[in-house]
PDB file of N, CA, C and O in Angstrom, chain B, residues numbered from 101:
ATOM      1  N   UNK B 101      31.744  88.454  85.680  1.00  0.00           N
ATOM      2  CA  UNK B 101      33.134  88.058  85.737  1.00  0.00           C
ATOM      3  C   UNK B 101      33.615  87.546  84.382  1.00  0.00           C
ATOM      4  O   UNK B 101      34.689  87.946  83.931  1.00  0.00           O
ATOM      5  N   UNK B 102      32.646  86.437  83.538  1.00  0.00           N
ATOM      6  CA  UNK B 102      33.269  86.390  82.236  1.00  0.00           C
ATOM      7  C   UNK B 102      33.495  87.606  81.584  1.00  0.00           C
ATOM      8  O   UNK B 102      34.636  87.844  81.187  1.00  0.00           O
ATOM      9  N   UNK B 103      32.469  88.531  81.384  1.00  0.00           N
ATOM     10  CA  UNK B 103      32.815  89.816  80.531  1.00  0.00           C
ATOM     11  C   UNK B 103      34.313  90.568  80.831  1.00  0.00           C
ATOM     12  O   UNK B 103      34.976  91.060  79.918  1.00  0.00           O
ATOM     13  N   UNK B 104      34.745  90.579  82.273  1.00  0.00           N
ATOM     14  CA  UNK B 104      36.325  90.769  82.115  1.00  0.00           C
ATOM     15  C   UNK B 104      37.057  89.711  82.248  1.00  0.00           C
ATOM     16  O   UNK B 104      38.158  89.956  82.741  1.00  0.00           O
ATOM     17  N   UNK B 105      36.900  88.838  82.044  1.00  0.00           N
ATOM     18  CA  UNK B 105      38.395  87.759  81.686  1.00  0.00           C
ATOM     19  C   UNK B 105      38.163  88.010  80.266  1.00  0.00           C
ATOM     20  O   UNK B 105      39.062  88.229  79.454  1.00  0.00           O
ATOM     21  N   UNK B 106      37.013  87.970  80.026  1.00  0.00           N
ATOM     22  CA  UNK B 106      36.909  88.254  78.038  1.00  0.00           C
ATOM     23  C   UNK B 106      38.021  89.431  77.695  1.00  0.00           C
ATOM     24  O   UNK B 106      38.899  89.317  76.839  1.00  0.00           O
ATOM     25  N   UNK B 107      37.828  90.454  78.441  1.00  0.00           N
ATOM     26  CA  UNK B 107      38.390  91.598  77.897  1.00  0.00           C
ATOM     27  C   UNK B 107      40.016  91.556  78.244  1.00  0.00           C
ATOM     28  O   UNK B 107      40.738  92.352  77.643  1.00  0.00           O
ATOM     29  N   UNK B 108      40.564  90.693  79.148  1.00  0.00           N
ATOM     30  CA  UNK B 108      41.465  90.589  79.751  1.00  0.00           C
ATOM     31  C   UNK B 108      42.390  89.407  78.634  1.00  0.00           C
ATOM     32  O   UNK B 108      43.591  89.477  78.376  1.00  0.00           O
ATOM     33  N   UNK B 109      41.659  88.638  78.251  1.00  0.00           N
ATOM     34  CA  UNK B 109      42.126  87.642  77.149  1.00  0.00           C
ATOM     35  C   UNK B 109      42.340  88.491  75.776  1.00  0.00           C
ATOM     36  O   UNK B 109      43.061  88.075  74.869  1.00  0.00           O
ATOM     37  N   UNK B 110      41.607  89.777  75.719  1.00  0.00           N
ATOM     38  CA  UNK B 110      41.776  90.104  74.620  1.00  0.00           C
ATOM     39  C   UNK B 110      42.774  90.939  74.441  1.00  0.00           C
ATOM     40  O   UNK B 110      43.263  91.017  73.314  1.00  0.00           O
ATOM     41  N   UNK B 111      43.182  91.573  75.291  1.00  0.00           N
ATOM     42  CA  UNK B 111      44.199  93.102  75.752  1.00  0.00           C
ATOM     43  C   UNK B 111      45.515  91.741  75.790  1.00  0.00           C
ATOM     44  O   UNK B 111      46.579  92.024  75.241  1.00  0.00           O
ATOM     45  N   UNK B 112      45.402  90.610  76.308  1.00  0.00           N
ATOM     46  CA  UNK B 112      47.129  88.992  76.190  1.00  0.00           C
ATOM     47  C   UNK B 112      46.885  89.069  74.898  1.00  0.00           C
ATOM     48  O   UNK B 112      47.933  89.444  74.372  1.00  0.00           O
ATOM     49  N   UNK B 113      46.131  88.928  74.167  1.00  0.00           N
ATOM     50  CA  UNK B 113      45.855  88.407  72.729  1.00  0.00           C
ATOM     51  C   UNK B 113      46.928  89.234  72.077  1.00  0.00           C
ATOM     52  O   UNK B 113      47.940  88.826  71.505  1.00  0.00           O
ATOM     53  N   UNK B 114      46.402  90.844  72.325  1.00  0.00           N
ATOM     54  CA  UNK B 114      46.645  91.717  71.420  1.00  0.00           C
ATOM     55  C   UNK B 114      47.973  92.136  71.737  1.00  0.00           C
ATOM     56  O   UNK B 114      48.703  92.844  71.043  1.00  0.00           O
ATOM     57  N   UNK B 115      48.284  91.491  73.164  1.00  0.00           N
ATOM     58  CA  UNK B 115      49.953  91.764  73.334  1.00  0.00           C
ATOM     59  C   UNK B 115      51.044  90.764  72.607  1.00  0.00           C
ATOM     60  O   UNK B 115      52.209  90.864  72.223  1.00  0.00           O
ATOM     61  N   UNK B 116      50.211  89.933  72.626  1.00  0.00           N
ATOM     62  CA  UNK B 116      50.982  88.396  72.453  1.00  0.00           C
ATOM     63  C   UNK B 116      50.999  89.143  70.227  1.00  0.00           C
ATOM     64  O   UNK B 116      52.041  89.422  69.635  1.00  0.00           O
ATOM     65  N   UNK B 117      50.205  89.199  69.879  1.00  0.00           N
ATOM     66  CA  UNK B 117      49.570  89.973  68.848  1.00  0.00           C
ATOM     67  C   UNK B 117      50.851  90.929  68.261  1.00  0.00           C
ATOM     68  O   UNK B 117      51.094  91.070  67.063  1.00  0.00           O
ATOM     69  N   UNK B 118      51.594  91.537  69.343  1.00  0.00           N
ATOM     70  CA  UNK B 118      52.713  92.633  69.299  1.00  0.00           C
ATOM     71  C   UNK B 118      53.645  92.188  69.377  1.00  0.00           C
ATOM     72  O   UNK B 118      54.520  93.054  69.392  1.00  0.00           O
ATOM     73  N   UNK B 119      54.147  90.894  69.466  1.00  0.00           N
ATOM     74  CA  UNK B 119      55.403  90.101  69.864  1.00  0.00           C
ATOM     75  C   UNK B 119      55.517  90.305  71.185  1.00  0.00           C
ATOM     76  O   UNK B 119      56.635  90.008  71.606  1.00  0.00           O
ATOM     77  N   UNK B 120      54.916  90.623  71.829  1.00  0.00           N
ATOM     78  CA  UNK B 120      55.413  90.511  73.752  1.00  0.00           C
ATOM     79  C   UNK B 120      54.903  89.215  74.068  1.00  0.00           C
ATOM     80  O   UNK B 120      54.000  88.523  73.598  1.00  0.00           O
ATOM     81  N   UNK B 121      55.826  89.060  75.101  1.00  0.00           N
ATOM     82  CA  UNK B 121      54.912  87.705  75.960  1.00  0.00           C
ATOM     83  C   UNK B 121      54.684  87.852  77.365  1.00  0.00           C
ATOM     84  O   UNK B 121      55.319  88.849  77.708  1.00  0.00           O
ATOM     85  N   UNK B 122      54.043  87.311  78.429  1.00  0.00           N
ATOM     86  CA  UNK B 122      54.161  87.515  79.461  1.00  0.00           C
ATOM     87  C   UNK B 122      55.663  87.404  80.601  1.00  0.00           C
ATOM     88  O   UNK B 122      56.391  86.411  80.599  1.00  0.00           O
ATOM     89  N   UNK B 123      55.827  88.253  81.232  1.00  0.00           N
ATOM     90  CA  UNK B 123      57.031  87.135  82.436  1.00  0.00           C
ATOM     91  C   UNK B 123      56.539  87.215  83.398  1.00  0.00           C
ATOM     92  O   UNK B 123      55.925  88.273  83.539  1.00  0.00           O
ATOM     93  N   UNK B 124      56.491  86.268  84.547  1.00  0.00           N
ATOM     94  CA  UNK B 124      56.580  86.914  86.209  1.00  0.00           C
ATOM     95  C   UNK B 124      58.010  87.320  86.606  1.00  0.00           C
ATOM     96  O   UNK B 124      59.056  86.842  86.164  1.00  0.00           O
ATOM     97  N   UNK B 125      57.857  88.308  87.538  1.00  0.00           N
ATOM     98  CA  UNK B 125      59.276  88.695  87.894  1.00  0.00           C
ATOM     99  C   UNK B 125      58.951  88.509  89.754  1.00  0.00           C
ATOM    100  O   UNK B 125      57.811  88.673  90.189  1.00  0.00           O
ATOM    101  N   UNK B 126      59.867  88.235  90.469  1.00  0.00           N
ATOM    102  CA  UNK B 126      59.541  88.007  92.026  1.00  0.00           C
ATOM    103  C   UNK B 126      60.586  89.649  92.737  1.00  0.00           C
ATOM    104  O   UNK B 126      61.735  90.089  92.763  1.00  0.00           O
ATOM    105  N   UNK B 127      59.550  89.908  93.077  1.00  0.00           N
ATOM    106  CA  UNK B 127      60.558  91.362  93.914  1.00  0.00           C
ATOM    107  C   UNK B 127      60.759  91.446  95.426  1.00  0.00           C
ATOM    108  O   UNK B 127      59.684  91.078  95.900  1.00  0.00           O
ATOM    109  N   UNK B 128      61.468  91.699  96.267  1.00  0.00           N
ATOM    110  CA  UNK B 128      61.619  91.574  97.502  1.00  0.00           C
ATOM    111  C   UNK B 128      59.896  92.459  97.726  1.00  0.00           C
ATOM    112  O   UNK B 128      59.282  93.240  97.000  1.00  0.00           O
ATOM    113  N   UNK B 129      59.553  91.773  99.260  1.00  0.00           N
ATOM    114  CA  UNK B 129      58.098  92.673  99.427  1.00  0.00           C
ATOM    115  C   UNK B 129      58.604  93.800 100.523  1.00  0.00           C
ATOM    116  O   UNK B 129      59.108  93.514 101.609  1.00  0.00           O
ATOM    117  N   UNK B 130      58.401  94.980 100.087  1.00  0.00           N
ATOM    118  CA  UNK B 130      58.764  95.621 100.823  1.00  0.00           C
ATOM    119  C   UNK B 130      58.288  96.077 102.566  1.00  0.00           C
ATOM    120  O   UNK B 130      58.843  96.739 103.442  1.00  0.00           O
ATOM    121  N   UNK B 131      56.907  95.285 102.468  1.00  0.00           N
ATOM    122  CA  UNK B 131      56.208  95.598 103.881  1.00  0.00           C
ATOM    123  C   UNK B 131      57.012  94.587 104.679  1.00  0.00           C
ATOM    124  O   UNK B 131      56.969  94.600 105.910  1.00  0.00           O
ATOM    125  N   UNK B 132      57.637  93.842 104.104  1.00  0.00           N
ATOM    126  CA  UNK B 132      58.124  92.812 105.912  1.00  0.00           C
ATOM    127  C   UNK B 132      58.836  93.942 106.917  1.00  0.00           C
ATOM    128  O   UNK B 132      59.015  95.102 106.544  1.00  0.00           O
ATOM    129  N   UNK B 133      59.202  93.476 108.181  1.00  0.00           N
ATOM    130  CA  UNK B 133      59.587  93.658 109.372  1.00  0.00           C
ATOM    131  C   UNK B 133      61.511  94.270 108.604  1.00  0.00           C
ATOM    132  O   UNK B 133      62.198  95.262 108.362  1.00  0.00           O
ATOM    133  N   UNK B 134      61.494  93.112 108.564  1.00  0.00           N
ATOM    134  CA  UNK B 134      62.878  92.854 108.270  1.00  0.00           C
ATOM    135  C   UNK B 134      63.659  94.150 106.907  1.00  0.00           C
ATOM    136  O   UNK B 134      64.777  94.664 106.858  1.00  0.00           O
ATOM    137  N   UNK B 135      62.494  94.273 106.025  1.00  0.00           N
ATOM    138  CA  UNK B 135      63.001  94.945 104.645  1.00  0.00           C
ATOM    139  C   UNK B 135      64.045  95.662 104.764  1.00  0.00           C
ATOM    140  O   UNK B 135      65.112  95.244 104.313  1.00  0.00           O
ATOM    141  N   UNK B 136      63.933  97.233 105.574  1.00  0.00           N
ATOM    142  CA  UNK B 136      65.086  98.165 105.491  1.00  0.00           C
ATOM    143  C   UNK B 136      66.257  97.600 106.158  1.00  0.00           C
ATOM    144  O   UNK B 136      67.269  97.953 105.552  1.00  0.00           O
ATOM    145  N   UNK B 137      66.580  96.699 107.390  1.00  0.00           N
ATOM    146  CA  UNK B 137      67.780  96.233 107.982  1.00  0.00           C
ATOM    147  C   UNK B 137      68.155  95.729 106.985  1.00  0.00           C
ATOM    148  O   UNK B 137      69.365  95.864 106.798  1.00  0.00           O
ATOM    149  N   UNK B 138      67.337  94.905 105.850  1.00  0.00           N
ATOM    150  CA  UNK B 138      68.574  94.346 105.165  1.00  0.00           C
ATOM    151  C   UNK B 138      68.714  95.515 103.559  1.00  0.00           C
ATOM    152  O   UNK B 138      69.647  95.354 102.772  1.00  0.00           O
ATOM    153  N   UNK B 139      68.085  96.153 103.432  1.00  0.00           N
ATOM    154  CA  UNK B 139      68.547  97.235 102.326  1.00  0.00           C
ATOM    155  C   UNK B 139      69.956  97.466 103.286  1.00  0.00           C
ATOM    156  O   UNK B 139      71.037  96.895 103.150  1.00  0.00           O
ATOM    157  N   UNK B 140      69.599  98.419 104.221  1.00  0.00           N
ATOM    158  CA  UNK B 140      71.256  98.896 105.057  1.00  0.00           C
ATOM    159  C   UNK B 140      72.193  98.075 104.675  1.00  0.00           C
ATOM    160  O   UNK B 140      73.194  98.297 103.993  1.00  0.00           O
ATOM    161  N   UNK B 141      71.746  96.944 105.238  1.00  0.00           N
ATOM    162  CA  UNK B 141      72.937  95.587 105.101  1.00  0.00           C
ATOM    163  C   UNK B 141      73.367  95.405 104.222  1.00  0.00           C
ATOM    164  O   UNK B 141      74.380  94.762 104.496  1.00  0.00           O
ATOM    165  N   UNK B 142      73.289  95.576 102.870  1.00  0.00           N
ATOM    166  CA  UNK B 142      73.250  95.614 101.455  1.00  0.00           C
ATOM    167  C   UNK B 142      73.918  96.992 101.052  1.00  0.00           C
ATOM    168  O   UNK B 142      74.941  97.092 100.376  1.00  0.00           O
ATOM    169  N   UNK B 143      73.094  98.160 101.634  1.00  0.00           N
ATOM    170  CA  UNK B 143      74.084  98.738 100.962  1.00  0.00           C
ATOM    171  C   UNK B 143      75.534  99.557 101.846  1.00  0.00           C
ATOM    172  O   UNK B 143      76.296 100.323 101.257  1.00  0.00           O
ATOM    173  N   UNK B 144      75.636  99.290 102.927  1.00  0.00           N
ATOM    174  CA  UNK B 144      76.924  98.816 104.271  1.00  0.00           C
ATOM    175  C   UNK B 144      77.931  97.608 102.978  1.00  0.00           C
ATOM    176  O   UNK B 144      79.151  97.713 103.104  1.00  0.00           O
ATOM    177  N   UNK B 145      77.603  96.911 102.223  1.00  0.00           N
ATOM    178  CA  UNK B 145      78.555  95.406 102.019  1.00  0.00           C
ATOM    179  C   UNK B 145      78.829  96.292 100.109  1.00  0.00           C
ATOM    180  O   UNK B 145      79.851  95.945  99.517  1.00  0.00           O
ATOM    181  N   UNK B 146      78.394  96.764  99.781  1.00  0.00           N
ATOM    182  CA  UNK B 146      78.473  97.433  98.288  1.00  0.00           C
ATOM    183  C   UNK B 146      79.389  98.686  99.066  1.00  0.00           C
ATOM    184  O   UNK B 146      80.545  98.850  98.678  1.00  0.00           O
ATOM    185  N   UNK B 147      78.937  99.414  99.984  1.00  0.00           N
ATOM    186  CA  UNK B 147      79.711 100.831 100.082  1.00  0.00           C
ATOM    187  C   UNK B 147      81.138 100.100 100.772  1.00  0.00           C
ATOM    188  O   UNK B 147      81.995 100.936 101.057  1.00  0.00           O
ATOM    189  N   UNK B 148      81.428  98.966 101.011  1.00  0.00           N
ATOM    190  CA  UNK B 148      82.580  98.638 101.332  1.00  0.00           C
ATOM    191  C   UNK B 148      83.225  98.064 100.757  1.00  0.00           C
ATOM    192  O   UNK B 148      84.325  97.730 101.197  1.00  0.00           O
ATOM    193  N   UNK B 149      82.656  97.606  99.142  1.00  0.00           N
ATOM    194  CA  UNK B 149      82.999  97.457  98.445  1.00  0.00           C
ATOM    195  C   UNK B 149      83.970  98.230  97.515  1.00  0.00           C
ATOM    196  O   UNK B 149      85.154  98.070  97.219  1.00  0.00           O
ATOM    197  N   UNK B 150      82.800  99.336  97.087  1.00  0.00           N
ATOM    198  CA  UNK B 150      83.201 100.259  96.544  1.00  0.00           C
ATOM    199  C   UNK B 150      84.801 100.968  97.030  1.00  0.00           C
ATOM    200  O   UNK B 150      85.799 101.212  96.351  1.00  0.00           O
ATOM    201  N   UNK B 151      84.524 101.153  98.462  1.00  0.00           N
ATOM    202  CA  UNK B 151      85.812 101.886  98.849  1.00  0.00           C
ATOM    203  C   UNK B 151      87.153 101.024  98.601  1.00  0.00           C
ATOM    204  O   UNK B 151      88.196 101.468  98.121  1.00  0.00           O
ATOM    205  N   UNK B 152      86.884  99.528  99.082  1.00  0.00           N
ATOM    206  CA  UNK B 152      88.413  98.883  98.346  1.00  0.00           C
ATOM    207  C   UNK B 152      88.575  98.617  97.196  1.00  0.00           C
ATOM    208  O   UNK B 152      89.353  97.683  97.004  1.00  0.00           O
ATOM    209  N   UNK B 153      87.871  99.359  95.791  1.00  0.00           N
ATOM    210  CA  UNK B 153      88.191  99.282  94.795  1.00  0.00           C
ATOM    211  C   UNK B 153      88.918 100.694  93.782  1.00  0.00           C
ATOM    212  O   UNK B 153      88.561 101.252  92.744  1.00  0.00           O
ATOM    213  N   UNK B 154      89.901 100.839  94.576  1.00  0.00           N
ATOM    214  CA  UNK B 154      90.383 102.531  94.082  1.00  0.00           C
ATOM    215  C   UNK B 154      90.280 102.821  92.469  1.00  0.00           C
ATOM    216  O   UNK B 154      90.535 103.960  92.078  1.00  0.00           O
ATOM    217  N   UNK B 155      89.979 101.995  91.708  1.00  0.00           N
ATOM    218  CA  UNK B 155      89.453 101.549  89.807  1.00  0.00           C
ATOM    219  C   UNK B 155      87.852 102.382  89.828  1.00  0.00           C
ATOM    220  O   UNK B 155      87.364 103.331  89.215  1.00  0.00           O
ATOM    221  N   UNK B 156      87.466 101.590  90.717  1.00  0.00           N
ATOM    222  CA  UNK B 156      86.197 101.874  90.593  1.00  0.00           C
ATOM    223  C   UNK B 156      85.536 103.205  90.738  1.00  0.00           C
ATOM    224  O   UNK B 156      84.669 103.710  90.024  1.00  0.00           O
ATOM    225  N   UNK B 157      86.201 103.736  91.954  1.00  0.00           N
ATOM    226  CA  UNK B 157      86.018 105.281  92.579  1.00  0.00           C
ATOM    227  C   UNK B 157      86.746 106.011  91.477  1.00  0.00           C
ATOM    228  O   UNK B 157      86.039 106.703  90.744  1.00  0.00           O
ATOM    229  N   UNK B 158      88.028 105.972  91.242  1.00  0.00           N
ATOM    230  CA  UNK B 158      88.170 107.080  89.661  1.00  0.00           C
ATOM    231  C   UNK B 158      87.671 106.914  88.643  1.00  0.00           C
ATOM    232  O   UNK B 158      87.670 107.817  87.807  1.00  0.00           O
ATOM    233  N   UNK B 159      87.049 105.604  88.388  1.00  0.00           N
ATOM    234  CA  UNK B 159      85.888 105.452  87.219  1.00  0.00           C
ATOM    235  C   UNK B 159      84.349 106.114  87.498  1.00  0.00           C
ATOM    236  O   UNK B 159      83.734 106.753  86.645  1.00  0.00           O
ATOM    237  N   UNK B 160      83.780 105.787  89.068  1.00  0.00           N
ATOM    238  CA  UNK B 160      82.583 106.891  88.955  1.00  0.00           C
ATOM    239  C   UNK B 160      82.924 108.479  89.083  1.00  0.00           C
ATOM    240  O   UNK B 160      82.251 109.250  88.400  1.00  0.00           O
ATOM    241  N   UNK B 161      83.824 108.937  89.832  1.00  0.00           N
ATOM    242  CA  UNK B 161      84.635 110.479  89.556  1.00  0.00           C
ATOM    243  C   UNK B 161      84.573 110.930  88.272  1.00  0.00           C
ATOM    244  O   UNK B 161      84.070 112.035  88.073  1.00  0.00           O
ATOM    245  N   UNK B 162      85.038 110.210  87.258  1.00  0.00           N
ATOM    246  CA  UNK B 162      85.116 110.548  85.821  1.00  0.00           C
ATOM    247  C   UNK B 162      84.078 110.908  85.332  1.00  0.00           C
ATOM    248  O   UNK B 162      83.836 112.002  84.822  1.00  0.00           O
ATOM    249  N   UNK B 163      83.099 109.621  85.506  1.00  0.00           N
ATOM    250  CA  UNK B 163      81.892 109.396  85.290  1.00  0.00           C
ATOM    251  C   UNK B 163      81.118 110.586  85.215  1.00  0.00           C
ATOM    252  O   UNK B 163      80.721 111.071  84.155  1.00  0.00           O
ATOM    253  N   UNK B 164      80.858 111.156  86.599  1.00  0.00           N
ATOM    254  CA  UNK B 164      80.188 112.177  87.314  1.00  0.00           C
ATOM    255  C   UNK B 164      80.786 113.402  86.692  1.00  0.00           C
ATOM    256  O   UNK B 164      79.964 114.205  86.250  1.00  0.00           O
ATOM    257  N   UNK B 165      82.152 113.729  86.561  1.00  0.00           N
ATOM    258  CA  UNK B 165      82.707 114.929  85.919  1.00  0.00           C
ATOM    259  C   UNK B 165      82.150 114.964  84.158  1.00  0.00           C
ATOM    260  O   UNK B 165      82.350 115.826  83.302  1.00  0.00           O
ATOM    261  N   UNK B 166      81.384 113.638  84.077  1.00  0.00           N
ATOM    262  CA  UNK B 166      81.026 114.378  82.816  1.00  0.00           C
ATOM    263  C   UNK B 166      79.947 114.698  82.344  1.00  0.00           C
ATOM    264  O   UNK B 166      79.699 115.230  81.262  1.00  0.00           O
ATOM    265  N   UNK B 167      78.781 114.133  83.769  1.00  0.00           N
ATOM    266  CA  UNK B 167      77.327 115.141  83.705  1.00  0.00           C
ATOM    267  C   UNK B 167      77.280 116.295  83.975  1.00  0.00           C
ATOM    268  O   UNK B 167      76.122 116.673  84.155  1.00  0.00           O
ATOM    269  N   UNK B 168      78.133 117.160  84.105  1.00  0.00           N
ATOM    270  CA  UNK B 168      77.924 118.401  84.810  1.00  0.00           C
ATOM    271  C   UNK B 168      77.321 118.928  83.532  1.00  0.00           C
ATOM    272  O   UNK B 168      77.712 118.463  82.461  1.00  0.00           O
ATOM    273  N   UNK B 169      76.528 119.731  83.564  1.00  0.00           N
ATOM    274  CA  UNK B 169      75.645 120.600  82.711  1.00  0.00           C
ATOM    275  C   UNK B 169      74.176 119.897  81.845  1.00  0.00           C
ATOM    276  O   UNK B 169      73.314 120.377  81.109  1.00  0.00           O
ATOM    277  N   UNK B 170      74.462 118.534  82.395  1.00  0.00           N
ATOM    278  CA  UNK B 170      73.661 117.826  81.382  1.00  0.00           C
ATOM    279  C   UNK B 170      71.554 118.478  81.735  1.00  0.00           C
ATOM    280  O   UNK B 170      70.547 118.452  81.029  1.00  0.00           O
ATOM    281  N   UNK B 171      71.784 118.860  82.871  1.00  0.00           N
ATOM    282  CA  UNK B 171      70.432 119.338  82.998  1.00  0.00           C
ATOM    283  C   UNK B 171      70.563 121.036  83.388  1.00  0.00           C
ATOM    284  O   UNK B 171      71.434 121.591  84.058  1.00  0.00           O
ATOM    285  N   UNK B 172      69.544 121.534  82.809  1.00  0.00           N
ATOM    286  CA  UNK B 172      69.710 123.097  82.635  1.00  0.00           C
ATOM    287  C   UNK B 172      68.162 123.161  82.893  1.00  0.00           C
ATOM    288  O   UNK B 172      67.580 124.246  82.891  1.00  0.00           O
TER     289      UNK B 172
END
């Protein structure tokens, strides 16, 4: 077990070494019970969003009219 924390200290070293540093980041867990009811729920409260913002909908329209061809 020391021989990999050794190697594990050395791979932080050599990051820290690169200017990176560590972060933790916290992400929803996707195995709960609950997960997809509330994705829906989420995205049900954004898509009703979206629709009372008539700015917004001719801004992604535009948007979209100007990838066309971008992949061949």
């Amino acid at each position: 077990m020391a021989d990999v924390n050794s190697r594990v200290q050395k791979h932080r070293d050599a990051l820290r070494q690169a200017g990176l540093r560590p972060v933790q980041i916290w992400v929803p867990d996707t195995r709960r019970p609950d997960f997809a009811d509330e994705c829906r729920r989420q995205s049900r409260l954004a898509a009703q969003a979206d629709l009372a913002d008539a700015d917004m909908q001719e801004f992604m329209d535009s948007a979209l009219a100007e990838v066309d061809g971008w992949t061949d």
